[in-house]
SERO-4910 file (N, C-alpha, C, O; in steps of 0.05 Angstrom, whole numbers):
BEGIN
 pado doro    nc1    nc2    nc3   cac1   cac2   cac3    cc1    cc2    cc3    oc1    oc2    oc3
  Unk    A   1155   -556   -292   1129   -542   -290   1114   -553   -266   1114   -576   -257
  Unk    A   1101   -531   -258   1084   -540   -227   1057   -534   -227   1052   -510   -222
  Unk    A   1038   -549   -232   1010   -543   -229   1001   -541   -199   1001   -555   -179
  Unk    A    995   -523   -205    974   -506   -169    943   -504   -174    929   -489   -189
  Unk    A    939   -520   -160    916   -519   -155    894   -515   -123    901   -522   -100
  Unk    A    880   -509   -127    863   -503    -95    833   -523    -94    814   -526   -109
  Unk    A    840   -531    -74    820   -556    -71    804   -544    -31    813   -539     -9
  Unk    A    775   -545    -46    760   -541    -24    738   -554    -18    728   -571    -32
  Unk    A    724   -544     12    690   -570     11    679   -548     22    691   -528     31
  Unk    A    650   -555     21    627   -548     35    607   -561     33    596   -569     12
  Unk    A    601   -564     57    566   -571     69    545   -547     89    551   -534    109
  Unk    A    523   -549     77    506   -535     82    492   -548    108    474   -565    103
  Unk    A    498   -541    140    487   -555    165    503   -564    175    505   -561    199
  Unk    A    526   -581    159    553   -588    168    543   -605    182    536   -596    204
  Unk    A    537   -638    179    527   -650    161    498   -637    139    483   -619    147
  Unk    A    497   -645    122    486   -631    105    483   -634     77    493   -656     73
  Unk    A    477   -627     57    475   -627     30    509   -614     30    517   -594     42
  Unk    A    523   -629     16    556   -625     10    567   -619    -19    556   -624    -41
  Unk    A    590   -608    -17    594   -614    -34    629   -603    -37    642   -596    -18
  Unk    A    640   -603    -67    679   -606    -64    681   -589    -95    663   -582   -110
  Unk    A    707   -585    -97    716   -573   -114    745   -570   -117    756   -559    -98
  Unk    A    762   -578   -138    785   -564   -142    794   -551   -162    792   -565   -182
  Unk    A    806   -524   -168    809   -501   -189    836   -494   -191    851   -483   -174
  Unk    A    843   -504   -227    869   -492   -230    861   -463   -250    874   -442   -249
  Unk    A    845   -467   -264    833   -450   -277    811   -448   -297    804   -470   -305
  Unk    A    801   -429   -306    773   -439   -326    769   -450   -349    748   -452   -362
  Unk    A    795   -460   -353    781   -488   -366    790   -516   -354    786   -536   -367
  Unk    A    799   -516   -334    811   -533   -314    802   -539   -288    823   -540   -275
  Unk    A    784   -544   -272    767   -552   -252    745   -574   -260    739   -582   -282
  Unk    A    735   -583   -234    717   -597   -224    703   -599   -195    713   -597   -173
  Unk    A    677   -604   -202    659   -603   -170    644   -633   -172    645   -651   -189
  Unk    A    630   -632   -147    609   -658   -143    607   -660   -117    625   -650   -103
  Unk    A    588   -671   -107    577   -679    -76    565   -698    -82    566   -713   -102
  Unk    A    544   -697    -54    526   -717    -35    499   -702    -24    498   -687     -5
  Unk    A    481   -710    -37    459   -707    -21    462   -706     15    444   -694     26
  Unk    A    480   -716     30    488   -711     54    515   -723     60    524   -746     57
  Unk    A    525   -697     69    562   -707     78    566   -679     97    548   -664    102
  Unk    A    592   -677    106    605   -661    120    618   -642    103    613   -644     79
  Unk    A    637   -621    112    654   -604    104    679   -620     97    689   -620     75
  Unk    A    690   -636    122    715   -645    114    711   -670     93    730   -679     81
  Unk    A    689   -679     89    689   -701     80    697   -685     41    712   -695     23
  Unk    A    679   -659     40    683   -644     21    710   -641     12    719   -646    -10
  Unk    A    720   -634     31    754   -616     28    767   -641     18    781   -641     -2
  Unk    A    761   -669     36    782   -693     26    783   -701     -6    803   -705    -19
  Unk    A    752   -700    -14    742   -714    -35    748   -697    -51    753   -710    -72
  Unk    A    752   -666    -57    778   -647    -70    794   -662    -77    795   -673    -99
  Unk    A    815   -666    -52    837   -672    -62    835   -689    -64    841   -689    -88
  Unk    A    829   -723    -58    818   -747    -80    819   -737   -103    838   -736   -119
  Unk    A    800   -731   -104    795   -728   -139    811   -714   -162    815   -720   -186
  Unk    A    820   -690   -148    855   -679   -164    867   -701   -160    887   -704   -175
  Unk    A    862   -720   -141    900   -729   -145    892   -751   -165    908   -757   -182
  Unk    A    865   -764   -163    864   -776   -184    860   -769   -214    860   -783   -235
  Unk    A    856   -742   -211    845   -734   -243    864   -731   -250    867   -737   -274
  Unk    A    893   -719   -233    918   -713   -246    944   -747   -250    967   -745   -259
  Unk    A    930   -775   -241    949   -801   -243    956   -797   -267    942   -792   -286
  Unk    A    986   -799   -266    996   -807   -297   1012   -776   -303   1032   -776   -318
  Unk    A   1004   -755   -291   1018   -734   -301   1052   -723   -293   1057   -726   -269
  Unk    A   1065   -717   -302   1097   -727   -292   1098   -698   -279   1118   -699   -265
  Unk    A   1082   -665   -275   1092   -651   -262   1091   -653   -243   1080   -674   -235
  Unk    A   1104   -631   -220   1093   -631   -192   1067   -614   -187   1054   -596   -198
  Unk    A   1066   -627   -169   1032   -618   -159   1031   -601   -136   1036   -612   -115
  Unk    A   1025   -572   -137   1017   -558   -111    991   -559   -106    975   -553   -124
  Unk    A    982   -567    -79    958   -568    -73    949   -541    -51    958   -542    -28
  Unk    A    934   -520    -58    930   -499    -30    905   -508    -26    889   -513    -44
  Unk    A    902   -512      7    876   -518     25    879   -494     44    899   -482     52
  Unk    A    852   -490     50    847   -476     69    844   -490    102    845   -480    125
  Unk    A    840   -512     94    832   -536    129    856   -546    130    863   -561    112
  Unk    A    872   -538    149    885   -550    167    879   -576    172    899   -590    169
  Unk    A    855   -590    180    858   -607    185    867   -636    160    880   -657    163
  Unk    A    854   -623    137    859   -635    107    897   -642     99    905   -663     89
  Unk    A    913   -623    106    934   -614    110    946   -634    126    963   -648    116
  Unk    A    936   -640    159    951   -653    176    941   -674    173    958   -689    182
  Unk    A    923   -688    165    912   -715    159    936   -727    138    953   -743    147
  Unk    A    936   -718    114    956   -724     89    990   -726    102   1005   -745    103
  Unk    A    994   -701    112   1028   -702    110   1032   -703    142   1055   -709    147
  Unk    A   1016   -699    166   1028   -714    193   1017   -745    201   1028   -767    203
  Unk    A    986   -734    206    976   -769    213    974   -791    211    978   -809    228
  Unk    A    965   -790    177    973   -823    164    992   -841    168    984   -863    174
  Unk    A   1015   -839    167   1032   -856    172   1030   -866    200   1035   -889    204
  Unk    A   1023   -853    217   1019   -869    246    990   -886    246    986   -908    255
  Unk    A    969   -864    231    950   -878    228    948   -907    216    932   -924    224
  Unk    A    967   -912    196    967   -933    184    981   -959    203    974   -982    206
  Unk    A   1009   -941    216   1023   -974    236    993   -974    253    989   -998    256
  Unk    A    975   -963    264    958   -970    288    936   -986    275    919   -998    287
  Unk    A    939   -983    245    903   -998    231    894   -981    229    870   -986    231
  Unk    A    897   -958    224    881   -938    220    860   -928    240    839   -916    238
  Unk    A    878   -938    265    866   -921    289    882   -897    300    906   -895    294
  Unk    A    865   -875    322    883   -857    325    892   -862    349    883   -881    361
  Unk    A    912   -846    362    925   -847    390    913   -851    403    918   -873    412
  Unk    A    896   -840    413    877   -856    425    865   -883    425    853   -894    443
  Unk    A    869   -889    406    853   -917    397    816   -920    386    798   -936    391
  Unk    A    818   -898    369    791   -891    373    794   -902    334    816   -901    322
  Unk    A    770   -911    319    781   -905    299    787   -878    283    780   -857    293
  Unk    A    799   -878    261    797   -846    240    776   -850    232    767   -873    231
  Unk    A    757   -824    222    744   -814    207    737   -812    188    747   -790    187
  Unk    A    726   -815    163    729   -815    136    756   -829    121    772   -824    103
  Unk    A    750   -852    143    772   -877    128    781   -873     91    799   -863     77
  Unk    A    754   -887     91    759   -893     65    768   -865     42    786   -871     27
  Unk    A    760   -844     39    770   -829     38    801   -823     44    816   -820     24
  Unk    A    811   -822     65    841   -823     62    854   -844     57    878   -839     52
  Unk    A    849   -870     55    859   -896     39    861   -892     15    881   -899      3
  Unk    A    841   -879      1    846   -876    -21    866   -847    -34    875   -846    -57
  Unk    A    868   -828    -15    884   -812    -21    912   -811    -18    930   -797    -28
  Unk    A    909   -835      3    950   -846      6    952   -855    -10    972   -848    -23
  Unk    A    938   -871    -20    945   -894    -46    960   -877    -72    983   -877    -79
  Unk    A    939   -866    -82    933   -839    -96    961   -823    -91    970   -812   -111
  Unk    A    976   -821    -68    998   -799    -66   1021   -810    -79   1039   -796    -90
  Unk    A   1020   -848    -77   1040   -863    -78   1069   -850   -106   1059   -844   -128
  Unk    A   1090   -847   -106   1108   -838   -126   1101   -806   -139   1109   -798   -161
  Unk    A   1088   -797   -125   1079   -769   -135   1094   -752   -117   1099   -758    -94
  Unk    A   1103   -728   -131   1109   -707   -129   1098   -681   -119   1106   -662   -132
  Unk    A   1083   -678   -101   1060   -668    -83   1067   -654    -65   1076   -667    -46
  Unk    A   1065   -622    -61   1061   -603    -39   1029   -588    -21   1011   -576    -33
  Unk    A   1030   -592     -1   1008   -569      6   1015   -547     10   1038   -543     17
  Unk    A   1000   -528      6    999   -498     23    972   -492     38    949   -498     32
  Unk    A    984   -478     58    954   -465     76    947   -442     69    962   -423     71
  Unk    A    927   -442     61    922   -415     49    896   -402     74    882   -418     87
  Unk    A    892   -376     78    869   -371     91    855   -367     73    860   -354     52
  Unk    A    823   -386     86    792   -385     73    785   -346     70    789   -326     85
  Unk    A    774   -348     46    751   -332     48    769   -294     54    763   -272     64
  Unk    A    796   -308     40    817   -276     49    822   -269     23    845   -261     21
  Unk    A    806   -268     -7    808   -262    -20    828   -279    -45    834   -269    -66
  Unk    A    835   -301    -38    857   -313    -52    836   -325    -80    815   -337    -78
  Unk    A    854   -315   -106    840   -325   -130    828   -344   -124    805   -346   -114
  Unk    A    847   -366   -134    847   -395   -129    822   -408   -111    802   -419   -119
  Unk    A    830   -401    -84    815   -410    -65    781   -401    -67    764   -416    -61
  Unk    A    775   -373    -77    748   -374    -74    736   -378    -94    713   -370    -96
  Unk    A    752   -394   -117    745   -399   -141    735   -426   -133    712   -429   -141
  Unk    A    747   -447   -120    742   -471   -116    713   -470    -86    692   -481    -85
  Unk    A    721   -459    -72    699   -448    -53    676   -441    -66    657   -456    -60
  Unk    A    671   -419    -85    647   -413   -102    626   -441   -113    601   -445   -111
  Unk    A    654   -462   -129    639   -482   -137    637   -508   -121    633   -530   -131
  Unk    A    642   -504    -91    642   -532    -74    601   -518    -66    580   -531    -70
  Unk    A    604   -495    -57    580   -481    -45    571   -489    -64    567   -513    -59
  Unk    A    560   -483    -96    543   -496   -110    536   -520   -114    513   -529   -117
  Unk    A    556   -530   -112    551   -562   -123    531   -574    -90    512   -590    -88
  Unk    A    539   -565    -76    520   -569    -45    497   -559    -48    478   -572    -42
  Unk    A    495   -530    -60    465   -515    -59    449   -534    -75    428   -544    -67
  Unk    A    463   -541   -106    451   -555   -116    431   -580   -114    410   -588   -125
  Unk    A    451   -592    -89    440   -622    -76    422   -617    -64    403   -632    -61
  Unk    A    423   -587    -50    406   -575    -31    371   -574    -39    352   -582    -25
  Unk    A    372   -561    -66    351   -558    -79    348   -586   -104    329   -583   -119
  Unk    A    358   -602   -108    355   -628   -129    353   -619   -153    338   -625   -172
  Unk    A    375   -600   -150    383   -588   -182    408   -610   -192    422   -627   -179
  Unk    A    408   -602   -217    437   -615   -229    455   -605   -223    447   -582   -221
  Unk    A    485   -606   -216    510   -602   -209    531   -603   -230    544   -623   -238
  Unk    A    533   -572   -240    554   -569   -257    583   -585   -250    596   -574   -231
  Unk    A    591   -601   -258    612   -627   -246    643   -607   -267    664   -619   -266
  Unk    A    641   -579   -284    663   -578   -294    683   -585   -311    688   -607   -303
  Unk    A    693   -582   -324    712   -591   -347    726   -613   -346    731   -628   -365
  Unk    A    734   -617   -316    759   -632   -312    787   -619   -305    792   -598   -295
  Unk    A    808   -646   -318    822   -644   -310    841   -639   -341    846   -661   -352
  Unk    A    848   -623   -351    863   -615   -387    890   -615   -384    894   -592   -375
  Unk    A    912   -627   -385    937   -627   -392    946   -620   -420    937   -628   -442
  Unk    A    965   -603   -417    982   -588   -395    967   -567   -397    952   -558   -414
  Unk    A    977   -555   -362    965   -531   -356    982   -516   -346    999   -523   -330
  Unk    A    979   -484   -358   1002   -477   -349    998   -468   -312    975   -465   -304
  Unk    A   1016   -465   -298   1033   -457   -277   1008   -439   -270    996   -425   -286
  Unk    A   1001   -440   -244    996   -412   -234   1010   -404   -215   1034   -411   -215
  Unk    A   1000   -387   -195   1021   -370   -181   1010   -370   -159    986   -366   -155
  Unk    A   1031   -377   -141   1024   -370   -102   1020   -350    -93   1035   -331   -100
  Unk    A   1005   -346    -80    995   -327    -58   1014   -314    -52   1035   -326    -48
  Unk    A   1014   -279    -49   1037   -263    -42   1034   -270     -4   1014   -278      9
  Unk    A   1058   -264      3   1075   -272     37   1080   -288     34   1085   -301     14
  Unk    A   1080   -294     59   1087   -322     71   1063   -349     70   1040   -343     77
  Unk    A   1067   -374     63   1049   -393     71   1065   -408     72   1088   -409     62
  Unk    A   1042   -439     98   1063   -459    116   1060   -477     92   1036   -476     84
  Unk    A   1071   -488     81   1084   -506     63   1091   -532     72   1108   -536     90
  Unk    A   1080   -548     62   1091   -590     74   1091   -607     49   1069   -615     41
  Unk    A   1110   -611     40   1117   -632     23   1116   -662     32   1134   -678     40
  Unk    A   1086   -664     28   1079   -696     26   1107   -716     34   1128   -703     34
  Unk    A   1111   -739     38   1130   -755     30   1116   -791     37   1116   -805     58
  Unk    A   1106   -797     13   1098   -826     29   1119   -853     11   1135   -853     -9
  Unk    A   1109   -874     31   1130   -903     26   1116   -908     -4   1095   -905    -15
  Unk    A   1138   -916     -8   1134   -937    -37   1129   -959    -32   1141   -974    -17
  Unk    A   1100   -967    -49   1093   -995    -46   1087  -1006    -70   1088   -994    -91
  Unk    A   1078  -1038    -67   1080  -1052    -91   1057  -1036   -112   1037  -1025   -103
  Unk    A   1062  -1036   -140   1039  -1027   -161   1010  -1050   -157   1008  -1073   -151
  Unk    A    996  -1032   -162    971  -1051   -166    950  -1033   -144    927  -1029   -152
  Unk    A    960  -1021   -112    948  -1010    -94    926   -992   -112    929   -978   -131
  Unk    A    893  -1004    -91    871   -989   -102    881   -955   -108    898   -943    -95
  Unk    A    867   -943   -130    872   -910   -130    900   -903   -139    907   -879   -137
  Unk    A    922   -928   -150    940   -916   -162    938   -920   -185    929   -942   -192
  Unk    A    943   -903   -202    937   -911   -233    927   -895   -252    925   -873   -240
  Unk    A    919   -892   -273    906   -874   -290    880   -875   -274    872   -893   -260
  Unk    A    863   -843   -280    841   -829   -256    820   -856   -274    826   -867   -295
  Unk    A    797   -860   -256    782   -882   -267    762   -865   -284    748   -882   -296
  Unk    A    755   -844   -290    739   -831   -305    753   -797   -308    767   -786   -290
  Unk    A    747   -787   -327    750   -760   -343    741   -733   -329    752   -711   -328
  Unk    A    714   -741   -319    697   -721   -312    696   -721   -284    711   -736   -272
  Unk    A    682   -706   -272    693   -694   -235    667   -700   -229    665   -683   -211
  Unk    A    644   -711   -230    618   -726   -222    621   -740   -200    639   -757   -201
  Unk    A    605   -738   -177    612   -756   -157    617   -790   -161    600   -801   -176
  Unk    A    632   -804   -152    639   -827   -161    605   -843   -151    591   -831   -135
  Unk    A    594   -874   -162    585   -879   -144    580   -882   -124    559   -878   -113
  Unk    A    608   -894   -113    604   -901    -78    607   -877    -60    605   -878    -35
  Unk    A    611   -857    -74    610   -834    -55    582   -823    -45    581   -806    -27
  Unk    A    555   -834    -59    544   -828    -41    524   -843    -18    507   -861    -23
  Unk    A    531   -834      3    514   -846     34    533   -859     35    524   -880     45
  Unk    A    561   -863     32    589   -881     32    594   -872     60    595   -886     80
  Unk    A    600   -835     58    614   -833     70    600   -818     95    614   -807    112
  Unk    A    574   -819     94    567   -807    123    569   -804    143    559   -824    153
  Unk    A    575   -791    156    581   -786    179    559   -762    207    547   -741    205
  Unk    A    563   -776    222    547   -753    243    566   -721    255    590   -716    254
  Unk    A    549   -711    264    565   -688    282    591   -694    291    614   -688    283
  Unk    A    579   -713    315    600   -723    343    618   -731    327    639   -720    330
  Unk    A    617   -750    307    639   -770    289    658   -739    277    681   -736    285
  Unk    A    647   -723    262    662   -700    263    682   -696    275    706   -703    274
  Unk    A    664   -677    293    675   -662    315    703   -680    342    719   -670    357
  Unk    A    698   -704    336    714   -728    360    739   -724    336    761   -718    346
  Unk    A    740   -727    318    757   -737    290    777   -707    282    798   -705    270
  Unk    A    758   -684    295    773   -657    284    795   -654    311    818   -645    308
  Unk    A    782   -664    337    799   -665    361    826   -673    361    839   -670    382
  Unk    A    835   -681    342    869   -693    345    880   -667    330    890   -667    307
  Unk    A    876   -650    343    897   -629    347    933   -628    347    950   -612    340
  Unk    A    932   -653    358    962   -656    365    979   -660    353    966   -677    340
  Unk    A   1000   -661    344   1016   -674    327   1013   -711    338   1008   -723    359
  Unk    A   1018   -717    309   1008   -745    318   1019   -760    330   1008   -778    343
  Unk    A   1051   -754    327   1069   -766    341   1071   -769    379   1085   -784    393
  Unk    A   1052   -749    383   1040   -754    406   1022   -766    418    999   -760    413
  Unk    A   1026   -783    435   1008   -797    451    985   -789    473    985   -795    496
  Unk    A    969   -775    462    939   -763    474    939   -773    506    944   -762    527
  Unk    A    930   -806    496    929   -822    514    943   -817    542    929   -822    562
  Unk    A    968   -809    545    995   -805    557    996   -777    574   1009   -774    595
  Unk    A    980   -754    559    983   -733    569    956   -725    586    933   -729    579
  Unk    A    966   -713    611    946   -707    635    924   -685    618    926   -671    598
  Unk    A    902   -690    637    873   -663    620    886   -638    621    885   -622    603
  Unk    A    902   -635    646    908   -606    653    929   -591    622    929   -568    614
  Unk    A    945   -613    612    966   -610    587    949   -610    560    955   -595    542
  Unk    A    925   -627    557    906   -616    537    893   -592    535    895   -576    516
  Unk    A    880   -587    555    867   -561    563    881   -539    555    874   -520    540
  Unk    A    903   -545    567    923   -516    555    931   -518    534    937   -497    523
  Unk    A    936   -537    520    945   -546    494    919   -542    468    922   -544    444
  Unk    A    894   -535    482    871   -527    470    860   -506    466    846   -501    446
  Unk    A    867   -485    493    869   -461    490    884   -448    472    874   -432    456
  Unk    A    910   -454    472    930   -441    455    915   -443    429    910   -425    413
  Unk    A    908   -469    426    896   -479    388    875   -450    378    874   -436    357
  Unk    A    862   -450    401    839   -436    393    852   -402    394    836   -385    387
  Unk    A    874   -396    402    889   -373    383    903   -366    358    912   -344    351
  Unk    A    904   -394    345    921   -397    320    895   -388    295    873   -396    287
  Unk    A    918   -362    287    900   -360    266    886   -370    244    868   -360    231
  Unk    A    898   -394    242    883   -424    221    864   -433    234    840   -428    227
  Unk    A    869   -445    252    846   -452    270    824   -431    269    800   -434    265
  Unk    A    836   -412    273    802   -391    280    793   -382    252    777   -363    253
  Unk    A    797   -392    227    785   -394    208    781   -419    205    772   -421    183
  Unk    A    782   -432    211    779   -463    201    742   -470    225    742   -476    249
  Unk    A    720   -466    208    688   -463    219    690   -495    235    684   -497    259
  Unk    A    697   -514    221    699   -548    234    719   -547    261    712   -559    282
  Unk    A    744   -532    260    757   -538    282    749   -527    296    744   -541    315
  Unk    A    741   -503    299    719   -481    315    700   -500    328    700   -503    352
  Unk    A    684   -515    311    668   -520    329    674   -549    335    655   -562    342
  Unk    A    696   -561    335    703   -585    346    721   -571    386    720   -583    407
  Unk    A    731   -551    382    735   -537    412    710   -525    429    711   -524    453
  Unk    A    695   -518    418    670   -508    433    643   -529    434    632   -545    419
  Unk    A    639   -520    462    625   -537    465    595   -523    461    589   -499    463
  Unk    A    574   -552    455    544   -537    444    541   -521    457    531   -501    446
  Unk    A    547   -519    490    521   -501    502    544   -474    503    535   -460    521
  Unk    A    576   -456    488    593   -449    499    575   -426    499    553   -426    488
  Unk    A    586   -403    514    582   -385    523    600   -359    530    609   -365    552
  Unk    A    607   -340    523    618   -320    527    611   -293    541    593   -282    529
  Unk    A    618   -285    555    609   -252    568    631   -233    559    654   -231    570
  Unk    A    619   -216    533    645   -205    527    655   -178    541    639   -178    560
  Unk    A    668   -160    545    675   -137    564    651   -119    560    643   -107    581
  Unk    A    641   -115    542    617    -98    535    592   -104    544    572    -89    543
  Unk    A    595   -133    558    578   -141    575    550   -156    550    526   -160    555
  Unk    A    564   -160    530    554   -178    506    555   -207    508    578   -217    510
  Unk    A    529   -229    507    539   -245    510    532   -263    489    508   -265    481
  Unk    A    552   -278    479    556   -289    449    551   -321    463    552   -332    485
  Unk    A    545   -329    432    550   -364    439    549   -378    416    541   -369    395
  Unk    A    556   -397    418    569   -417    400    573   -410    370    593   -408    356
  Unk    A    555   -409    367    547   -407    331    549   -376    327    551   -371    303
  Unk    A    548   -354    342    548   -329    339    580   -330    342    590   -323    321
  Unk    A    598   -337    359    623   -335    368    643   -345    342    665   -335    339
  Unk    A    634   -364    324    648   -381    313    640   -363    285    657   -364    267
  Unk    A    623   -350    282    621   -329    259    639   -310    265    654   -300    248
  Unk    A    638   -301    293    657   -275    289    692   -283    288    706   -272    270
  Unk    A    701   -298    303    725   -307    297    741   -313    274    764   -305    269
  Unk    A    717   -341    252    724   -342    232    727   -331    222    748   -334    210
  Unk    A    710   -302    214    709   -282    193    728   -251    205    723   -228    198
  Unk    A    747   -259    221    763   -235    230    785   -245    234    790   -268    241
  Unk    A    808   -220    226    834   -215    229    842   -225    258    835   -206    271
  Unk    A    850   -238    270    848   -240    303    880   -221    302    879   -198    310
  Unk    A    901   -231    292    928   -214    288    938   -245    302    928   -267    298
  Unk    A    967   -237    325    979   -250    342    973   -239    367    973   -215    374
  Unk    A    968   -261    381    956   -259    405    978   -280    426    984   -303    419
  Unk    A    986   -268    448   1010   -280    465    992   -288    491    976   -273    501
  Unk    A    998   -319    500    989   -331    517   1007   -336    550   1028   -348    553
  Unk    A    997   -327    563   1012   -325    588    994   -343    619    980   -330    634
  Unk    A    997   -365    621    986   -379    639    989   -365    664   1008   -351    672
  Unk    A    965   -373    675    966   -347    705    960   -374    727    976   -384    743
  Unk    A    937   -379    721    930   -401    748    911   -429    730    897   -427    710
  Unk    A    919   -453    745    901   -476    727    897   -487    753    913   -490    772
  Unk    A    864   -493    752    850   -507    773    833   -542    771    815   -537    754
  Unk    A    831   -562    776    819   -580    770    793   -579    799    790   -587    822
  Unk    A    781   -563    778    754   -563    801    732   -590    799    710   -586    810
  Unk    A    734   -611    790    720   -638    801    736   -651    770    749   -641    751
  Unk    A    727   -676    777    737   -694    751    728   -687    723    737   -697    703
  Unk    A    710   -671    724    704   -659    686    696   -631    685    678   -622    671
  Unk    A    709   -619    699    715   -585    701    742   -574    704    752   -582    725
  Unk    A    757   -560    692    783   -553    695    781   -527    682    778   -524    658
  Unk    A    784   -501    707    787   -476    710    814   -459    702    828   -450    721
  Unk    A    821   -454    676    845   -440    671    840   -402    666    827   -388    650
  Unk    A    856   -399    687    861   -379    686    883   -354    669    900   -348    686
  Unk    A    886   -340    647    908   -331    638    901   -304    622    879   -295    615
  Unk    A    924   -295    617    938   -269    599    938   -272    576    955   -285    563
  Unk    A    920   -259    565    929   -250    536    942   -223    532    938   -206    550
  Unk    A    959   -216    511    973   -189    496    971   -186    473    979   -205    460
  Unk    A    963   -172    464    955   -159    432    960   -139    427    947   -125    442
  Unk    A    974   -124    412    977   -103    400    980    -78    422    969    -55    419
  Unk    A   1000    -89    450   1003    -82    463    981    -81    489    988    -76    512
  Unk    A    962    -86    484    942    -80    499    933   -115    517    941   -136    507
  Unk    A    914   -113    545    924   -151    554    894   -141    570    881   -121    577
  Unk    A    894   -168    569    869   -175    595    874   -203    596    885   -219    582
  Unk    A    859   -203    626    856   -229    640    834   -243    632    812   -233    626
  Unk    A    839   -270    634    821   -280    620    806   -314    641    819   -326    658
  Unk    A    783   -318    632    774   -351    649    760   -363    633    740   -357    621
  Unk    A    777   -388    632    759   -412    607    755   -435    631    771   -444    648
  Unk    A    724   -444    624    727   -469    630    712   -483    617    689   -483    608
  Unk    A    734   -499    619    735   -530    611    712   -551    607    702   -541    627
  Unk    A    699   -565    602    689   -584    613    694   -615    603    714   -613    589
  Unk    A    690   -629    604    691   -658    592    667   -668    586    652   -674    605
  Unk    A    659   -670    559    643   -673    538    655   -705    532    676   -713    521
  Unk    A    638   -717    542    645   -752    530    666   -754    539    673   -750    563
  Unk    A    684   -763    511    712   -772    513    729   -748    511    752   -749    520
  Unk    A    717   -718    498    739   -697    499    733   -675    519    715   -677    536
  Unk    A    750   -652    514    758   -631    528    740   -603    517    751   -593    497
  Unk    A    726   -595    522    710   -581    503    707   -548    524    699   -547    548
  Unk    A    714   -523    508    709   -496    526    675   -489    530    658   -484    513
  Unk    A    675   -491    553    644   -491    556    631   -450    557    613   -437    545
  Unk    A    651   -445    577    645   -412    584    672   -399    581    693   -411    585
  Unk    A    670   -371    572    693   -354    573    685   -326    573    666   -316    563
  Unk    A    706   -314    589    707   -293    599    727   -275    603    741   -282    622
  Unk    A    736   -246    588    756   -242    597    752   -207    603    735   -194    592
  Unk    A    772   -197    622    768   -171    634    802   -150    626    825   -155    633
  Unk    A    790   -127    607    815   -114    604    834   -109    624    825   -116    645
  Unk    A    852   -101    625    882   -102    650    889    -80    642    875    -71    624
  Unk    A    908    -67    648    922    -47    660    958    -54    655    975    -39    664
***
């Protein structure tokens, strides 16, 4: 038997009044937040808390997330994160440490899959746990009480995956000695925010947004690769249809002041741009590099081709260098022929 469940977050401001949720069914869920946290800090503290509410249970566990980044933290990063100290390729530290310390721990001898599911596309599951991450945030929002949910009820029966295709990663972590914090029977019954979760785990914007930037597979050395190989390696991101639903990675590629002139001679920006993307079908979109320019040390001018549904235009992003990252400042693209 395989329990599926869908584990999600939300914050209101992003940082913000927060809050988490995961849903196998109605009488089977749980929520809770923070008077102030992030989105991802939401999505982690999901799956924390399933994986702890479910210690001890001998089925397998399907987990569907909508963040990508929740996804590549668990089954690519960690393990590198862990030989570095829990720093990233760069050498910068991770993000919501403690939080994923405790969810490796938590994974130890378990039987554990993700799926990516897309946000907000109608999937049971998913906007069932979405519905109650948004409350349990509104709640914090207004200093209401926070319906915290049933829990966690064994056995439950099976639910059912999402019709098509979804990307699929079967967890796999090292075996270590018993005793590791977060392995063990869940430390409480009920889905209530733990104490230390709150003001634990706060985080700013930048801390965000720097932390959503490892795009890369981790096995890669950031450090190692020229701006001109990020840049383009950033562009592409920002056509992947996960990414362009995913509102945190969105705005970990754009930069505050971004800007768009669209063919209609419409001109969008940041927070208008990152609504329309998220909340649209983009399809498959084919990338064809035309010209790349390094116009001074924190400007880099790429020029290229998109194809869609037969139809292409030319296109100009640029670049800028925002601190330590790569961030699309302006874009612009003109239909073709």
């Amino acid at each position: 038997m395989t329990i599926i469940a869908a584990a999600d977050g939300s914050a209101l401001g992003n940082p913000g009044p927060a809050g988490w949720s995961w849903y196998v069914d109605e009488d089977c869920w749980a929520a809770g937040g923070w008077p102030h946290g992030t989105n991802n800090m939401g999505e982690l503290m999901a799956v924390l808390d399933l994986l702890e509410s479910t210690s001890g249970v001998p089925e397998r566990l399907q987990i569907l997330c909508d963040s990508q980044y929740v996804i590549n933290c668990v089954t690519k990063w960690t393990p590198g994160w862990k030989r570095r100290g829990w720093r990233k390729a760069d050498g910068k530290p991770v993000q919501n440490v403690d939080l994923l310390k405790r969810i490796d721990a938590a994974m130890v001898g378990r039987d554990i899959a993700f799926d990516w599911v897309k946000g907000h596309a109608g999937h049971d599951l998913n906007e069932a746990a979405d519905e109650r991450a948004r409350a349990a945030a509104t709640a914090y929002a207004r200093s209401l009480p926070v319906d915290t949910g049933p829990g966690f009820r064994a056995p439950v029966a099976a639910g059912t995956v999402p019709a098509g295709p979804a990307d699929t990663v079967t967890a796999v972590r090292d075996v270590v000695p018993a005793g590791v914090p977060g392995v063990g029977p869940a430390p409480r019954a009920d889905a209530s925010p733990r104490p230390e979760a709150t003001g634990r785990f706060s985080a700013s914007t930048d801390e965000l947004e720097a932390d959503l930037f490892s795009v890369l597979a981790d096995d890669t050395d950031i450090a190692q690769l020229e701006d001109e190989e990020l840049v383009v390696q950033y562009e592409q991101e920002l056509l992947d249809p996960r990414v362009r639903s995913d509102v945190a990675r969105l705005a970990a590629l754009l930069h505050p002041d971004f800007t768009e002139v669209g063919a209609s001679g419409r001109v969008w920006d940041r927070d208008s741009m990152i609504d329309l993307v998220s909340n649209a079908d983009s399809g498959l979109v084919q990338f064809e590099q035309l010209q790349l320019d390094r116009i001074d040390p924190s400007t880099i001018l790429l020029l290229w081709r998109s194809t869609r549904d037969g139809e292409s235009a030319v296109r100009s992003s640029w670049w800028v260098r925002d601190g330590q990252q790569w961030r699309l400042r302006f874009h612009q693209g003109t239909p073709s022929t």
